[in-house]
BALOBA-1460 file (C-alpha; in Angstrom, 3 decimals):
// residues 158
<rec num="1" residu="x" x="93.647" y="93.097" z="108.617"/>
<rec num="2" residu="x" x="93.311" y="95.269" z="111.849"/>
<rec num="3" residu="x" x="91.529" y="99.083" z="111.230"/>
<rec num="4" residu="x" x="95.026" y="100.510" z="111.892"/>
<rec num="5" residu="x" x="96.549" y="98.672" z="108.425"/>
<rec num="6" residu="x" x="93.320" y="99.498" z="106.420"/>
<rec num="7" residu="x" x="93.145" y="102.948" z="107.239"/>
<rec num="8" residu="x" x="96.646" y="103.596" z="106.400"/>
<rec num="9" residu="x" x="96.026" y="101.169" z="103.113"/>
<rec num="10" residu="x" x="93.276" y="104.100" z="102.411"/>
<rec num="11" residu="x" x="95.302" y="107.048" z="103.003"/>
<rec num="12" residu="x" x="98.539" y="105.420" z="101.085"/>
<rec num="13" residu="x" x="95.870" y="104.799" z="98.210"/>
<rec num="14" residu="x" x="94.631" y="108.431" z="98.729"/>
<rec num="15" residu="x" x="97.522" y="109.282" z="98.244"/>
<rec num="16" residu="x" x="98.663" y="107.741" z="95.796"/>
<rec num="17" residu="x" x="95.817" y="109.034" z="93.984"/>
<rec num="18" residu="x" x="96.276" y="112.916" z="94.604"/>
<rec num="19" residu="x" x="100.475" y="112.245" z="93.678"/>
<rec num="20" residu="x" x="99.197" y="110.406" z="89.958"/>
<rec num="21" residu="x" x="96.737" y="113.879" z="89.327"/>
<rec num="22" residu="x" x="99.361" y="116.317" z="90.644"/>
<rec num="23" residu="x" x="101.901" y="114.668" z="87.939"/>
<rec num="24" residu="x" x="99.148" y="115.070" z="85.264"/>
<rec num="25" residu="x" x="98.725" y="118.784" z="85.569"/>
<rec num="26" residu="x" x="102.702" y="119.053" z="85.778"/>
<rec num="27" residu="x" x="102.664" y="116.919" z="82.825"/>
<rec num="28" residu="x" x="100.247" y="119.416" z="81.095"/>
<rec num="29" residu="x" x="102.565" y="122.464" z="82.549"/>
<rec num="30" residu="x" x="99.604" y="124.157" z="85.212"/>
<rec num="31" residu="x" x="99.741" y="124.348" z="88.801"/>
<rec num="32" residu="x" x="97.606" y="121.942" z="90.805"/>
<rec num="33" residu="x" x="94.780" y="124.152" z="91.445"/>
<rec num="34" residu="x" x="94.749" y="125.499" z="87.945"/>
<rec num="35" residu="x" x="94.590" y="121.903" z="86.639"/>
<rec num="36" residu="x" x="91.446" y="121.109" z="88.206"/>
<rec num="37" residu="x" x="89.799" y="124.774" z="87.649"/>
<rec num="38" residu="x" x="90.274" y="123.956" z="84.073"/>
<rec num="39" residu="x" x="88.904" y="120.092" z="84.557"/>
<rec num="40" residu="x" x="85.962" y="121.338" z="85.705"/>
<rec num="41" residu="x" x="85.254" y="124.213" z="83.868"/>
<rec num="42" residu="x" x="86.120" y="121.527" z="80.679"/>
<rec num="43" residu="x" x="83.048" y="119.663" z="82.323"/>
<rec num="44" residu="x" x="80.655" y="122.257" z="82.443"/>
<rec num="45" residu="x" x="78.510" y="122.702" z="79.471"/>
<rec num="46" residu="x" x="76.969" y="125.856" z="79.650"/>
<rec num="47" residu="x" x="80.095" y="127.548" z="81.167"/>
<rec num="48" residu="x" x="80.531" y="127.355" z="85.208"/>
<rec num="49" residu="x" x="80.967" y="130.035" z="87.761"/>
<rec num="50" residu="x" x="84.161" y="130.814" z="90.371"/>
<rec num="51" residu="x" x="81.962" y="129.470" z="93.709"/>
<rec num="52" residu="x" x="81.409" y="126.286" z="91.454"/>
<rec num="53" residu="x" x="84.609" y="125.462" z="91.028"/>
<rec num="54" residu="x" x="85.096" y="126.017" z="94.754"/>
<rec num="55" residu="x" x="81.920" y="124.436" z="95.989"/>
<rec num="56" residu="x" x="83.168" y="121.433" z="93.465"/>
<rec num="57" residu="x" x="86.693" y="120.681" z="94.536"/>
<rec num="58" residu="x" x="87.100" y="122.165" z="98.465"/>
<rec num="59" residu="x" x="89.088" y="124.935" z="97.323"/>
<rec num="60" residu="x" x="88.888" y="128.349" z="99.063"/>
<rec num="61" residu="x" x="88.301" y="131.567" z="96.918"/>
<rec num="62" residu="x" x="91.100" y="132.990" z="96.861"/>
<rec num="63" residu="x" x="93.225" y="129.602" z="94.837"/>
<rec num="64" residu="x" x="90.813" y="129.445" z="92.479"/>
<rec num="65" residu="x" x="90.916" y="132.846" z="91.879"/>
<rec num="66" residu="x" x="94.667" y="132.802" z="91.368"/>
<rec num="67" residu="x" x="94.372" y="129.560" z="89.094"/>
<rec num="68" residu="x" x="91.320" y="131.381" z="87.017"/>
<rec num="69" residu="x" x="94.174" y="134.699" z="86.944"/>
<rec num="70" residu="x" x="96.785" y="132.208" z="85.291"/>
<rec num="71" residu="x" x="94.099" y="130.700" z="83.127"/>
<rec num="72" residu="x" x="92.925" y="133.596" z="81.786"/>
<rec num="73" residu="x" x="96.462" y="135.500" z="81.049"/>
<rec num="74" residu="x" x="97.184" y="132.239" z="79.571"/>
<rec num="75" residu="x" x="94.537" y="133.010" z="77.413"/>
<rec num="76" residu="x" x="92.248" y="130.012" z="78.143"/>
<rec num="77" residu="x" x="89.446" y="130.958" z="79.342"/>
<rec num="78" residu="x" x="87.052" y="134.067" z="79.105"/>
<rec num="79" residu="x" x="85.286" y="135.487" z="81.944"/>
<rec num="80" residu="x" x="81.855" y="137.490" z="81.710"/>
<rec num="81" residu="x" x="79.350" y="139.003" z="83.967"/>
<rec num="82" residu="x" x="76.517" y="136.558" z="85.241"/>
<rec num="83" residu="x" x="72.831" y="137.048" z="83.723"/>
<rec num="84" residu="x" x="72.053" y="135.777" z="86.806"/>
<rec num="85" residu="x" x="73.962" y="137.649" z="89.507"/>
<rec num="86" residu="x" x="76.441" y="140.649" z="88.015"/>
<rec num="87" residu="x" x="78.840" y="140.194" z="91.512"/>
<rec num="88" residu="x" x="79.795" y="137.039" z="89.142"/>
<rec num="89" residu="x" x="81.490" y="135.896" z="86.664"/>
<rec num="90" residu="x" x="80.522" y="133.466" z="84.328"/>
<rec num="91" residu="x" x="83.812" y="131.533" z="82.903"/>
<rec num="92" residu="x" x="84.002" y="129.554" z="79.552"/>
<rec num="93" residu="x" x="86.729" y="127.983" z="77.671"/>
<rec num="94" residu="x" x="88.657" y="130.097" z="74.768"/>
<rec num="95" residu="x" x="89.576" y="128.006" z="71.400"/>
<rec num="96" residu="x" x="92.840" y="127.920" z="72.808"/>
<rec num="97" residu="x" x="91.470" y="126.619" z="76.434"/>
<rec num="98" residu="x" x="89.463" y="123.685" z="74.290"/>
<rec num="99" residu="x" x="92.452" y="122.762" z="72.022"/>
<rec num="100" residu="x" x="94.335" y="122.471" z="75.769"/>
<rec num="101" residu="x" x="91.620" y="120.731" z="77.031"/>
<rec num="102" residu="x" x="91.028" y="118.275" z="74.390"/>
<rec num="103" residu="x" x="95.245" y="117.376" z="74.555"/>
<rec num="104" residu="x" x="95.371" y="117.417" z="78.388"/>
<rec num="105" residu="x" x="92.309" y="116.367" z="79.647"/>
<rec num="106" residu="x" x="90.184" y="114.556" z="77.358"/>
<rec num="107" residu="x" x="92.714" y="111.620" z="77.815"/>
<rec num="108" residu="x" x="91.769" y="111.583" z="81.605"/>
<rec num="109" residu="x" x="88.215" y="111.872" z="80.756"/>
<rec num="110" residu="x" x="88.134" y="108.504" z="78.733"/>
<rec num="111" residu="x" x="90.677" y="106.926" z="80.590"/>
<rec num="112" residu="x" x="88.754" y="107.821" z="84.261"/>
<rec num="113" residu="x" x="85.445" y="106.682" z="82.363"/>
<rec num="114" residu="x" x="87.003" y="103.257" z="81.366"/>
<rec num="115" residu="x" x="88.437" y="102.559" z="84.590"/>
<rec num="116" residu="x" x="85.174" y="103.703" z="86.306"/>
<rec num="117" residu="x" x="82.792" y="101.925" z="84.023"/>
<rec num="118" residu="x" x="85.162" y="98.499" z="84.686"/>
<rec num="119" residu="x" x="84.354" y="98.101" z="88.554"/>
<rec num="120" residu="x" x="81.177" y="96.711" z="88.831"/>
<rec num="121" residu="x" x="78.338" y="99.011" z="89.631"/>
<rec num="122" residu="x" x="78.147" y="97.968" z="93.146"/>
<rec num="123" residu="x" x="81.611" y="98.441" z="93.802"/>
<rec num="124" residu="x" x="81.223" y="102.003" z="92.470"/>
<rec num="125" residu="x" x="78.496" y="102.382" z="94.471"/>
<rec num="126" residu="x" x="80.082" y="101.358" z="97.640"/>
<rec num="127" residu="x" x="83.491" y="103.825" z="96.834"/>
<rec num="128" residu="x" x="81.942" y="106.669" z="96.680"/>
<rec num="129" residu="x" x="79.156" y="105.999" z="99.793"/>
<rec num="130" residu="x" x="81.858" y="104.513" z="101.775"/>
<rec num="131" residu="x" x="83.923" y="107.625" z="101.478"/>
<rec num="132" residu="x" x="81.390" y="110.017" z="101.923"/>
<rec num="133" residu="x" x="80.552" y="107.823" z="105.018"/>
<rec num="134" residu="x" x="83.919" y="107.877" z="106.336"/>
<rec num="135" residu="x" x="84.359" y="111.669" z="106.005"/>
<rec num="136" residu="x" x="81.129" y="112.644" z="107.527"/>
<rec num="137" residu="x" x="81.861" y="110.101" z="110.474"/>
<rec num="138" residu="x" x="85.695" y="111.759" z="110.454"/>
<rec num="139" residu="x" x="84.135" y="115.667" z="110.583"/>
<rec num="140" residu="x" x="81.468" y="114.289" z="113.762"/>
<rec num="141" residu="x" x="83.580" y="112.242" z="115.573"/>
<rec num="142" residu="x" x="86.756" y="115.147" z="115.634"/>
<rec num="143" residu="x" x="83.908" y="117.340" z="116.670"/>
<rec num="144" residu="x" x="82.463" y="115.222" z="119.122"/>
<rec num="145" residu="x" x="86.151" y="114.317" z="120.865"/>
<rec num="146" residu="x" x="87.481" y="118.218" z="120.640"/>
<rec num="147" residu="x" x="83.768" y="119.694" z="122.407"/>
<rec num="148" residu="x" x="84.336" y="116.831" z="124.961"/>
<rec num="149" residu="x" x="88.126" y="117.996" z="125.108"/>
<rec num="150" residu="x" x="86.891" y="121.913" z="125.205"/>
<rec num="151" residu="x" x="84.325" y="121.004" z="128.173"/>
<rec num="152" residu="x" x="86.919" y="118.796" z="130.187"/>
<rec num="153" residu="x" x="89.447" y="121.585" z="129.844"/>
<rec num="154" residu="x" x="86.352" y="124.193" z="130.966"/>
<rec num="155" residu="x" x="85.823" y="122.131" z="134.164"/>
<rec num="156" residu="x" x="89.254" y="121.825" z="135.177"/>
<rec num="157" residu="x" x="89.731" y="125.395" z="134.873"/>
<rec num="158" residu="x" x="86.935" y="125.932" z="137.743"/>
């Protein structure tokens, strides 16, 4: 199979992937962005922080906060001052937020465990290095070919 078929086997995959978890949290009746604030705050034992969740899933500030807004009028989660830092907020799960939690996402939990635990450890291994590979060589190589496109542009400009 030529690069060309492979990477748009990944992508369709990728795809594919994103379309399954964006019907789960329609499914469960949140947004997208709401779905995984509350996945990961579910994770978090000791209760996580807004720039967690953001450092965690790519997402900027500002949809997280809107998803942590909807969360919390929906009565899910609770959201008090950092020990740590008082500029934030520490954010924990209501009763009502686990009860939601354990119908909507403790299913994913085991089922993404099973699935994950099935491949072989080597083939877990290689997912997850081969796609942090391909993203870091993605980020450098766009960077790489638009500063060579920037300096071509500069010298034809003289």
């Amino acid at each position: 199979m030529n690069f060309h078929k492979q990477l748009m086997e990944f992508y369709a995959i990728s795809n594919e992937i994103d379309a399954f978890f964006t019907q789960l949290a329609i499914q469960s009746g949140l947004s997208v962005s709401a779905h995984w604030t509350l996945y990961f705050i579910r994770q978090s034992q000791n209760g996580c922080t807004q720039k967690s969740i953001c450092k965690q899933w790519s997402m900027s500030k500002q949809t997280v906060n809107s998803a942590l807004k909807v969360l919390n009028k929906k009565g899910m989660i609770t959201l008090h001052p950092s020990e740590k830092d008082r500029r934030s907020k520490q954010i924990h799960l209501t009763p009502e937020g686990e009860a939601f939690a354990k119908k909507h996402l403790d299913v994913i939990f085991a089922a993404e465990e099973k699935t994950f635990m099935e491949l072989s450890e080597s083939s877990r291994t290689a997912l997850i290095q081969g796609s942090k590979d391909y993203l870091n060589g993605l980020q450098k190589n766009l960077a790489d070919i638009l500063q060579k496109q920037q300096s071509e542009e500069t010298k034809g400009d003289l």
